[in-house]
C-alpha positions as CSV (number, residue, x, y, z in Angstrom):
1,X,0.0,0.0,0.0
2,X,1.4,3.5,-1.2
3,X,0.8,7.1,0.8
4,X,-0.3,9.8,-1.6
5,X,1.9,13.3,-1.4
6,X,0.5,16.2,0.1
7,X,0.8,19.0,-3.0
8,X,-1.9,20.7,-4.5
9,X,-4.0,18.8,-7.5
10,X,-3.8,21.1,-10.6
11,X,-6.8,20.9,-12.8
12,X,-8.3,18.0,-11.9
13,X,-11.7,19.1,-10.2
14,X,-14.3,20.2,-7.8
15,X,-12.6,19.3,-4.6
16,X,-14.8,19.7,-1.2
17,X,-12.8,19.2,1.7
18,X,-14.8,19.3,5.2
19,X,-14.8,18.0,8.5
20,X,-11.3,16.0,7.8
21,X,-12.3,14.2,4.9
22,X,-12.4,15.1,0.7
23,X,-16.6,15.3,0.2
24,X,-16.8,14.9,-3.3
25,X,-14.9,14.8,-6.9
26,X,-16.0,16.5,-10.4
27,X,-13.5,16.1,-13.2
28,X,-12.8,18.6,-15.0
29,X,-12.3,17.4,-18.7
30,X,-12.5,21.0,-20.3
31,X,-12.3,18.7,-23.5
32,X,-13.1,20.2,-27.4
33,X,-16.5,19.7,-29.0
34,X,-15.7,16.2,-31.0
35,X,-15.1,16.7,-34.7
36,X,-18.1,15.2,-35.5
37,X,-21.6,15.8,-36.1
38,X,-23.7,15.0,-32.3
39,X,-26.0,12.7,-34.3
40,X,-23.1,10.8,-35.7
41,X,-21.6,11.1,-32.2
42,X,-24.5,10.0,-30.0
43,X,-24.8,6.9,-32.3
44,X,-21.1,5.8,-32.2
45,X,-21.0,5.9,-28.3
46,X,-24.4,3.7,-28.4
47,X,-22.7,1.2,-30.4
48,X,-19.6,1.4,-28.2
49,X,-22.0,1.0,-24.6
50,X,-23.6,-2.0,-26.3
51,X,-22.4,-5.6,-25.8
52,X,-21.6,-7.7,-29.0
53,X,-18.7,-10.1,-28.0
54,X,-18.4,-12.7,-31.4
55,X,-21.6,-14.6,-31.5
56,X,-23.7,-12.3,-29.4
57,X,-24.1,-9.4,-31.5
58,X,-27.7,-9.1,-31.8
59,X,-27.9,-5.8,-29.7
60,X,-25.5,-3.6,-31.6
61,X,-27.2,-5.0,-34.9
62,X,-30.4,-3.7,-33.4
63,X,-28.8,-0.4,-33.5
64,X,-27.1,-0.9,-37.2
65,X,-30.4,-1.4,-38.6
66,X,-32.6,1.1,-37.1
67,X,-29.5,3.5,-38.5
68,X,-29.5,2.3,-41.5
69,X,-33.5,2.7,-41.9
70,X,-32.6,6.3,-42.4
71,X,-30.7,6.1,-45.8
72,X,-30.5,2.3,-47.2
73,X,-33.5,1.4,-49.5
74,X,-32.9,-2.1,-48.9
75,X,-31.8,-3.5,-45.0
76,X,-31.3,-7.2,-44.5
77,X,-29.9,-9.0,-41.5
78,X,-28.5,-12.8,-42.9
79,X,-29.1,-16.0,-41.0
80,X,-25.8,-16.0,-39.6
81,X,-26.3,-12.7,-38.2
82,X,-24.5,-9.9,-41.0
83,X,-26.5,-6.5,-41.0
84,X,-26.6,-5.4,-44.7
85,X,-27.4,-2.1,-46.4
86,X,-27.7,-1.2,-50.1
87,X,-28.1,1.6,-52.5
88,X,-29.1,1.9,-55.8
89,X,-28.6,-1.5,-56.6
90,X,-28.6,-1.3,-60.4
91,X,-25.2,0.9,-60.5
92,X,-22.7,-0.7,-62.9
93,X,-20.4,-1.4,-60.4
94,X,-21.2,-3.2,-57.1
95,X,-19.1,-1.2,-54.1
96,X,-19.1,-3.2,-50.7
97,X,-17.7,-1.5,-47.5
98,X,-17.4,-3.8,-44.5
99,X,-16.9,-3.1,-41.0
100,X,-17.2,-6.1,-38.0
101,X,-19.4,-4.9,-35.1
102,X,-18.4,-8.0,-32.9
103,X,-15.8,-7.4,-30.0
104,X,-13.5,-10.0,-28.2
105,X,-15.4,-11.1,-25.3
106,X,-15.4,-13.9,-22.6
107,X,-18.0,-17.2,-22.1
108,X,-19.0,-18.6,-19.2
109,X,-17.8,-21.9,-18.8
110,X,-17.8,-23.2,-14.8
111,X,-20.0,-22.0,-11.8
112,X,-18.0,-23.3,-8.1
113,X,-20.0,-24.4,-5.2
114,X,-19.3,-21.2,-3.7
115,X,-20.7,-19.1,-6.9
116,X,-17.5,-17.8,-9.0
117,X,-17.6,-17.7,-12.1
118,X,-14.9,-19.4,-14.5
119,X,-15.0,-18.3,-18.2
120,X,-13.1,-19.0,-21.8
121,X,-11.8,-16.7,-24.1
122,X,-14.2,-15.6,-27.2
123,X,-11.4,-13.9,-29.4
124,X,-7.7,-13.0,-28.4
125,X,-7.1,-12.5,-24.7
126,X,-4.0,-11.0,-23.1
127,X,-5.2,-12.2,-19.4
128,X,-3.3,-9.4,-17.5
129,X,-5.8,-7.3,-19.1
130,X,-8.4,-8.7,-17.3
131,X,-7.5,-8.8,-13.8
132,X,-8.7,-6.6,-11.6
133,X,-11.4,-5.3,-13.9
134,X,-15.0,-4.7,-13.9
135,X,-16.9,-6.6,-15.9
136,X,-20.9,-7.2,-17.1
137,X,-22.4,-10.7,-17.4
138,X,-24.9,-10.5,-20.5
139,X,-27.8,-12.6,-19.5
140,X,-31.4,-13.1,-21.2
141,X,-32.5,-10.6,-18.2
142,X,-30.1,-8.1,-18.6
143,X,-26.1,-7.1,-17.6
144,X,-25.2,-8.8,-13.8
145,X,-21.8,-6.6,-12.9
146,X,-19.1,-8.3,-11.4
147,X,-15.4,-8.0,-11.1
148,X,-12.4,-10.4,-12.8
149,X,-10.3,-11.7,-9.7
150,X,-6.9,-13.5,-8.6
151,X,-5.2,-14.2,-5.6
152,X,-3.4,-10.8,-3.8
153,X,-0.3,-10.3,-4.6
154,X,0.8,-10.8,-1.2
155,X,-0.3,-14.3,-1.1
156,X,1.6,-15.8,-4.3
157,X,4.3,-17.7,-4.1
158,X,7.6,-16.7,-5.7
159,X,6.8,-18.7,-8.5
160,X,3.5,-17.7,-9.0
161,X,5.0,-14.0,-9.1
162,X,6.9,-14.7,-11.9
163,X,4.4,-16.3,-14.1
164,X,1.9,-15.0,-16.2
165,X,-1.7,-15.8,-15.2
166,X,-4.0,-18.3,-17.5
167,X,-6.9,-18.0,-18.1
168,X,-8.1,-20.2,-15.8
169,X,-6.4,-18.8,-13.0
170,X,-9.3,-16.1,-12.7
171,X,-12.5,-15.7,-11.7
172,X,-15.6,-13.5,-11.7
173,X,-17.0,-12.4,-8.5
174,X,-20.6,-11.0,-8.7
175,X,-21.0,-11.2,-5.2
176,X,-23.6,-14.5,-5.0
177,X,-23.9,-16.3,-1.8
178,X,-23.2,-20.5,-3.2
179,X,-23.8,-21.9,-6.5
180,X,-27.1,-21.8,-6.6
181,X,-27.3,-18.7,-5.8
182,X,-25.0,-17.3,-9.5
183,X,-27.4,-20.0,-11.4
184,X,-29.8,-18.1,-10.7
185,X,-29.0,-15.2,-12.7
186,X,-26.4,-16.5,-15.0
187,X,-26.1,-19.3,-17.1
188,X,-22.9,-21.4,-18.8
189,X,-22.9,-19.6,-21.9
190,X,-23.8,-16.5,-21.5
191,X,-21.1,-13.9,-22.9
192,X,-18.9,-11.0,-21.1
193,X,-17.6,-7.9,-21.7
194,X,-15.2,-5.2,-19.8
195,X,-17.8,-3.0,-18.2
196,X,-18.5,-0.7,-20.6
197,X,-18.2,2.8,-20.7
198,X,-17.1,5.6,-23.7
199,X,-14.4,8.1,-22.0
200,X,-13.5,11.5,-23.7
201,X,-9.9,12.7,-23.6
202,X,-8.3,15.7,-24.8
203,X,-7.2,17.0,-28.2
204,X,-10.2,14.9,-29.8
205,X,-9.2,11.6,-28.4
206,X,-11.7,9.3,-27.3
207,X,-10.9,5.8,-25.5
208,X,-13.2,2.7,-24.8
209,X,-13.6,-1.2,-25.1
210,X,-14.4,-2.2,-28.6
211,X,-12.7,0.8,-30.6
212,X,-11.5,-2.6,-32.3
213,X,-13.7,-2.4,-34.1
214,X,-17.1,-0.5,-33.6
215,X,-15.0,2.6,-34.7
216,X,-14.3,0.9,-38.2
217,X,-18.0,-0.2,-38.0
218,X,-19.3,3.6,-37.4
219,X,-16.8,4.8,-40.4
220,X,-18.3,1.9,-42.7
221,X,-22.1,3.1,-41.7
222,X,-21.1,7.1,-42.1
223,X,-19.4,6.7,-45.6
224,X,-22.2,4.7,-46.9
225,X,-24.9,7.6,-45.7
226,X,-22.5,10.1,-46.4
227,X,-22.0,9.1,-50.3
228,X,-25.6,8.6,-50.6
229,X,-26.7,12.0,-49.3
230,X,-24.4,13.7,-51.8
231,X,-26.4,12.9,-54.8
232,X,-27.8,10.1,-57.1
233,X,-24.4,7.3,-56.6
234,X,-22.3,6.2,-59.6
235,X,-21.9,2.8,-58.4
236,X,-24.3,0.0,-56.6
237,X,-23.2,0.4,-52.7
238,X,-23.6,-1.7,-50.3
239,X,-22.6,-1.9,-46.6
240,X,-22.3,-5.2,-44.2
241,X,-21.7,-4.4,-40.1
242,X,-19.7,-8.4,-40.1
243,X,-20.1,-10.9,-37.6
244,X,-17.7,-12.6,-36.0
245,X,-14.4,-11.4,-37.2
246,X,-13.0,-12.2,-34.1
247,X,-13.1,-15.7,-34.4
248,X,-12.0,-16.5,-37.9
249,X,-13.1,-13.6,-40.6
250,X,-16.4,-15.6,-40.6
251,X,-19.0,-12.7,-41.2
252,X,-17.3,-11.3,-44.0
253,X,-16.6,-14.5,-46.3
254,X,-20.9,-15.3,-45.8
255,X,-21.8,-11.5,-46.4
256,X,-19.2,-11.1,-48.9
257,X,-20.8,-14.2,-51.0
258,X,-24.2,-13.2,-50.9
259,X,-23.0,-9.4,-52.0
260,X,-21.1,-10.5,-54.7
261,X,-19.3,-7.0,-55.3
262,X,-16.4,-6.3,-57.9
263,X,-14.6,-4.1,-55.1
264,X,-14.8,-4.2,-51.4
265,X,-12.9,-2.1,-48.4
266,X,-12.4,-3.6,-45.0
267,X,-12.1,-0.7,-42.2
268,X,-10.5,-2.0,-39.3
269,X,-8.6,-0.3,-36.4
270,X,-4.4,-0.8,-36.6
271,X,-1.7,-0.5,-33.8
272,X,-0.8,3.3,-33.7
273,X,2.9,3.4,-32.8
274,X,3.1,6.8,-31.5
275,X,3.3,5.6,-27.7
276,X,6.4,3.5,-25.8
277,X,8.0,0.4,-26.5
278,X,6.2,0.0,-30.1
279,X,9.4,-0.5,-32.2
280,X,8.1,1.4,-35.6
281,X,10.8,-0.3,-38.0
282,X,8.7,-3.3,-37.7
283,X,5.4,-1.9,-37.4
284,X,5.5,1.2,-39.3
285,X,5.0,5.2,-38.1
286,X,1.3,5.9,-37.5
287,X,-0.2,8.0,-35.0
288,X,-3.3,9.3,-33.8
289,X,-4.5,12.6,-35.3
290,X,-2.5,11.9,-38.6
291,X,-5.3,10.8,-41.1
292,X,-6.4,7.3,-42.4
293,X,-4.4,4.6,-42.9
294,X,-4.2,2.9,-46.5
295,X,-2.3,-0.4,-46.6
296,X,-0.4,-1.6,-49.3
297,X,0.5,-5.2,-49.9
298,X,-0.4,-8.2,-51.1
299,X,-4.0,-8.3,-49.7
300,X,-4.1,-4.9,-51.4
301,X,-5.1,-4.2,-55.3
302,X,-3.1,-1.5,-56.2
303,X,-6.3,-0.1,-58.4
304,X,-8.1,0.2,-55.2
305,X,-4.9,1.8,-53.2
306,X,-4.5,4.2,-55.7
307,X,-8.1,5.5,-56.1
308,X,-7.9,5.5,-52.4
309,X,-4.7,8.0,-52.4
310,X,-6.1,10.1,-55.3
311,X,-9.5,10.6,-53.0
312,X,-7.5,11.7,-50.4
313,X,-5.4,14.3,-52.2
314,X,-8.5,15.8,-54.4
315,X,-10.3,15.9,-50.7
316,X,-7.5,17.2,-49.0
317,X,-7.5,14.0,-46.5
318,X,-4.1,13.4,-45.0
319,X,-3.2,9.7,-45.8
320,X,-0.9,7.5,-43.6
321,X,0.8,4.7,-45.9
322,X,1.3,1.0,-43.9
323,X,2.4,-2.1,-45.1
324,X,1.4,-5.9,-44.6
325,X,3.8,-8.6,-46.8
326,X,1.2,-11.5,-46.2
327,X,-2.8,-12.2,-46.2
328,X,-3.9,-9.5,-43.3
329,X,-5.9,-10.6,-39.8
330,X,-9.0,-8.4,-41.1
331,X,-11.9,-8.6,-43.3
332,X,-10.0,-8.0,-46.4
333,X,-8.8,-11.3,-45.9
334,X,-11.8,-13.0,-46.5
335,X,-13.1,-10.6,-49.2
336,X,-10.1,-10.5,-51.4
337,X,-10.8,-14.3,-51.7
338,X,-14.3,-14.4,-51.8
339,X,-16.3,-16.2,-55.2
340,X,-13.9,-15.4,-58.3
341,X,-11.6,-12.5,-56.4
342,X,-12.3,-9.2,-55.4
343,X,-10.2,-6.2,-55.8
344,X,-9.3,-5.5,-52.3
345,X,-8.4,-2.5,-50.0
346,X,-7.8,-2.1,-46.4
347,X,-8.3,1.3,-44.6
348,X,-7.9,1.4,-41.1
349,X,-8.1,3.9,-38.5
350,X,-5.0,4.4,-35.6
351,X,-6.0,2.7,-32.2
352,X,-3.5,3.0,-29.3
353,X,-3.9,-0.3,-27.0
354,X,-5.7,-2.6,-28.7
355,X,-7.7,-5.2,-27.0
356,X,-8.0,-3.8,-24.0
357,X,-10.2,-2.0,-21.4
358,X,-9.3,1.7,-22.9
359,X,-8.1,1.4,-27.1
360,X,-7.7,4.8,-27.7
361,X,-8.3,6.2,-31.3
362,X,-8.8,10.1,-32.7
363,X,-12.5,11.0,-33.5
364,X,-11.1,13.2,-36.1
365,X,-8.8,10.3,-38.2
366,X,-12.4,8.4,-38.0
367,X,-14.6,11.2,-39.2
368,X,-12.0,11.8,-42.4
369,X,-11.8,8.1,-42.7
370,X,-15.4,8.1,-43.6
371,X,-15.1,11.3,-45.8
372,X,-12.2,9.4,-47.8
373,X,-14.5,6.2,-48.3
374,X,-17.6,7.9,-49.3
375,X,-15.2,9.7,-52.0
376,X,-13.7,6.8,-53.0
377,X,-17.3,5.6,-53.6
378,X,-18.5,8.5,-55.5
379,X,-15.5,7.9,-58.1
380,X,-16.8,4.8,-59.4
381,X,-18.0,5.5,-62.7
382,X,-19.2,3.4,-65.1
383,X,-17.9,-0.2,-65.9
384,X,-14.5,-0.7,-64.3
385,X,-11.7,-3.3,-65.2
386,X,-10.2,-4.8,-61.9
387,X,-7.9,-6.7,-63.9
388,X,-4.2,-5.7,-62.2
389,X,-1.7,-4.9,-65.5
390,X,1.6,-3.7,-65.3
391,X,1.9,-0.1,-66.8
């Protein structure tokens, strides 16, 4: 246990201090307007407060639909659970963006006589993230909080100090009295999140669970009513909030299939490097508040890279360039593959931290994200040959 220092705290807050004791806190966040509209704003912290780990995404697609209602003329949800929205469908060329709206997540797996929980992984987990966190339960009745555990650290062993955690070395505490007491609110299966909460920070940073990749989700829904508010569209467009891309790419290979497109752009979130101990000779200079990020590589056509960089200069977007030698771990995977081929891109937006409790992106790099794709959109004019050639 540490003593805190005696100074002064410099813009913190509302401090009340009475009778011995601090009465109450306010932050102060004195934080900018964010660089985006409020109704565009209001719905991208909605998505992020709503749960959707891989397989349980039925509440966020709630929300995906009802905004899409407002400028799609058709709106389907697949059977395995893709939310898809199209415009003018007899354009010459058929223009899919894809976004996944699932989040990593946990599953509960093992309820103890004495009522914790134990749970498995639904996605990638870096355990230390989780202890000592709050967390939400998602059950048919609603969210039951509780709070990932370990053992204090004054009661492991030396070994134990030195090793990291499993997953099965933690529990959830939500308090019940025995076993019977936790089945009755919660059952094996049911799916959980971090706690959930949006958090403002300054210079037009936000930071929450599931920036990975409900941000990439919001760009893909904002380009697609974006391009279709700015006039009659060149192109047929379609949009897909994915499934499960947490667990294997799944929800784009099925909604990819049944699109069918000639050209597709994933938007995922990428590892901004612009914070300690990222070494950026291997992954590349890209930082928060710089612009989109186009990747180049194999899982790239260089048709769609380059309409992507002309959009950006004729819009006066700022562009950051990233490479990826191999097939990527995004949606574009799956799409690039998908029926005969399709020509390819990958835009992503920076995201300090990623799968944890607080990724941290720049509203403003997701805002001109979804300027750049609606552009991109826009330019496709009549019939199009996707056929790479050397020039």
């Amino acid at each position: 246990m540490a003593t805190a220092g005696n100074g002064p705290a410099a813009d913190l807050g509302d401090v009340c201090y009475s009778g011995g004791r601090f009465s109450s806190f306010r932050p102060h966040y004195r934080l900018q307007e964010p660089p985006v509209d409020a109704a565009a704003h209001e719905f991208l912290v909605k998505i992020l407060e709503t749960p959707s780990a891989s397989g349980y995404e039925e509440p966020v697609q709630n929300l995906v639909r009802e905004y899409l209602s407002g400028c799609a003329e058709t709106v389907e949800t697949d059977s395995h659970g893709n939310v898809i929205g199209t415009a003018n469908p007899g354009g010459k060329t058929r223009m899919f963006l894809a976004g996944h709206c699932d989040q990593i997540g946990l599953i509960v797996q093992h309820i103890d006589a004495d009522g914790y929980i134990s749970v498995q992984p639904i996605g990638g987990w870096d355990p230390m993230q989780l202890i000592g966190t709050r967390v939400v339960i998602w059950t048919s009745s609603g969210g039951i909080t509780g709070v990932m555990s370990r053992k204090p650290i004054h009661l492991l062993s030396e070994e134990e100090r030195k090793t990291v955690p499993k997953m099965k070395d933690l529990w959830i505490d939500i308090g019940a009295k025995d076993k019977a007491d936790a089945e009755s609110v919660v059952r094996i299966g049911d799916s959980v999140t971090f706690e959930l909460k949006y958090q403002p920070l300054r210079n037009g940073l936000a930071a929450s669970v599931a920036m990975d990749d409900k941000i990439g989700l919001w760009v893909v829904l904002e380009a697609f009513r974006r391009a279709v508010a700015a006039g009659p569209l060149p192109c047929a467009l379609a949009v897909a909030s994915t499934v499960q891309e947490e667990i294997g790419l799944r929800g784009a290979k099925t909604s990819c299939h049944r699109v069918d497109p000639d050209v597709a752009i994933a938007v995922d979130v990428t590892h901004a490097t612009d914070c300690p101990t990222i070494d950026k000779k291997t992954e590349g200079d890209i930082g928060l508040g710089k612009g989109p990020v186009v990747y180049r590589g194999p899982n790239m056509h260089p048709q769609v890279v380059e309409r992507l960089l002309q959009a950006g200069k004729a819009n006066n977007i700022p562009i950051q360039l990233s490479a990826f030698g191999r097939a990527t771990p995004t949606d574009a995977n799956a799409l690039q593959v998908t029926r005969g081929g399709v020509a390819t891109g990958l835009v992503s937006v920076a995201n300090r931290y990623m799968h944890s409790a607080v990724e941290t992106i720049s509203l403003e790099d997701a805002d001109q994200t979804a300027d750049l794709l609606a552009a991109f959109c826009r330019g496709l004019e009549g019939e199009i040959d996707w056929a790479p050639r050397s020039h």
